[in-house]
C-alpha positions in Angstrom: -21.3 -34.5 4.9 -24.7 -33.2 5.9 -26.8 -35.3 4.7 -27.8 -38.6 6.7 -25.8 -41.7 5.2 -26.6 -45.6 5.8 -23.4 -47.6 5.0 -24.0 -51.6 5.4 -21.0 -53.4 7.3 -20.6 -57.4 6.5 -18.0 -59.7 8.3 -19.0 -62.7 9.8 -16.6 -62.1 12.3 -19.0 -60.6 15.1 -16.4 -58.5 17.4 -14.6 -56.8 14.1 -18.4 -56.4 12.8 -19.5 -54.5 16.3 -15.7 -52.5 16.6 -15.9 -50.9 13.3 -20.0 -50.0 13.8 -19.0 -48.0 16.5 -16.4 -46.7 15.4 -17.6 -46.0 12.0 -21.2 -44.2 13.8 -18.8 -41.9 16.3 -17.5 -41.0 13.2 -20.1 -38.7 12.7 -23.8 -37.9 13.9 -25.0 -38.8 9.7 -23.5 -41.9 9.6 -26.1 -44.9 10.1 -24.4 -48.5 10.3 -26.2 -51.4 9.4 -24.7 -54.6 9.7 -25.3 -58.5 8.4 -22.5 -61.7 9.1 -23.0 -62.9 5.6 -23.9 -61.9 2.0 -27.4 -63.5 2.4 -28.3 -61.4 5.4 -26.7 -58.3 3.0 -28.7 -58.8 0.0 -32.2 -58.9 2.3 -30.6 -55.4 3.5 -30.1 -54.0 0.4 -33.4 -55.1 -0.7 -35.4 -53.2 2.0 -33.3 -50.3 2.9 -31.8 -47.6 1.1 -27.9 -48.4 1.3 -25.3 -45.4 0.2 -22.2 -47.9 0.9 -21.5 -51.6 1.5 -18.3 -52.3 3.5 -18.3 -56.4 3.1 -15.6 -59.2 3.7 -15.1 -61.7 0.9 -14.9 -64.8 3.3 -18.2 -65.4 4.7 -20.8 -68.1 5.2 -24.0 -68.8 2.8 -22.9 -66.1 0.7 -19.6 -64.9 0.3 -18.6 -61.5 -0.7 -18.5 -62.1 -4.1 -21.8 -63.3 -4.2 -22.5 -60.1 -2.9 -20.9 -58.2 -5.2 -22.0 -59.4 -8.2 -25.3 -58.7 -6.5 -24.7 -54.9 -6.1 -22.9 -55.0 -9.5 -26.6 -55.9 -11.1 -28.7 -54.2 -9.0 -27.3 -51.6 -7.6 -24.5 -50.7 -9.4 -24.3 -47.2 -7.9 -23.7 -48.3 -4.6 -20.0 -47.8 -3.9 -18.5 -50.6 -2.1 -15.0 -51.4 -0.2 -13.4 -54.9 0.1 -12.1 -55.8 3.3 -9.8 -59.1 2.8 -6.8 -61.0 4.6 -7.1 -63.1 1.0 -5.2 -60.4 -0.5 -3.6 -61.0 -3.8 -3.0 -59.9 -7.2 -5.9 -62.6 -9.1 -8.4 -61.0 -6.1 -7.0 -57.5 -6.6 -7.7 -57.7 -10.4 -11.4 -59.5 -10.0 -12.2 -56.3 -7.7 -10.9 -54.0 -9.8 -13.1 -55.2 -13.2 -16.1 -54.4 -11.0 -14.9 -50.9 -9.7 -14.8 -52.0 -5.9 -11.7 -50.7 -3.7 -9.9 -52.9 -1.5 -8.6 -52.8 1.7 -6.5 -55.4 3.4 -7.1 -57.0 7.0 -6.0 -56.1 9.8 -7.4 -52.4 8.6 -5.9 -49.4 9.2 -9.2 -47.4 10.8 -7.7 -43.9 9.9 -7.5 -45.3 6.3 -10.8 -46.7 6.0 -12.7 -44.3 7.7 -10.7 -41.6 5.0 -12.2 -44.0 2.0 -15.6 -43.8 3.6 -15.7 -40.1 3.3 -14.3 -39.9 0.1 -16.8 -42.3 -1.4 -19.4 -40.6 0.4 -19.0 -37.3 -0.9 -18.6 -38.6 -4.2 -21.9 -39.8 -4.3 -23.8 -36.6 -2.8 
């Protein structure tokens, strides 16, 4: 990856939010990490800045991470996105999957997301 890339990190949960922002910019010197604790603060993001990945929660205040999602889905559809969820199930599984959005269940394995970053991020160059 050579190119600079600006993923957007949402959880409302403000110590995973700051861990995985660091760890996700030492990752490498391209990666820019922006981050918002809800869907509301997301979309205002998305609006203004040019996003190459969202990274969201589904459980969140204001504006969940459907809401989100549905968001992305109709404006941005190219935008690749990852779920990060302790709601995991088969009825959320299936929901996430109509939409084309991969997801990953809490507590995350870091190896495996930051392997999913890359991948979607080359895809897209």
């Amino acid at each position: 990856m050579t190119m600079p890339k600006t993923i957007l990190l949402v959880d409302d949960e403000k110590p995973l939010l700051m861990s995985l922002s660091e760890g996700l910019s030492m990752l490498d010197k391209n990666l820019y990490v922006l981050t918002a604790e809800n869907g509301e603060e997301a979309i205002e993001i998305l609006n203004s800045s040019d996003i190459d990945l969202i990274i969201t929660d589904l459980k969140m205040p204001k504006k969940d991470g459907f809401d989100l999602l549905m968001y992305k889905y109709n404006n941005c559809p190219h935008v690749p996105a990852i779920v990060m969820t302790a709601q995991y199930g088969q009825n959320i599984l299936r929901r996430l999957d109509d939409i084309g959005v991969y997801c990953m269940e809490k507590p995350l394995d870091f190896d495996e997301l930051a392997n999913k970053v890359f991948s979607l991020l080359e895809k897209e160059v």
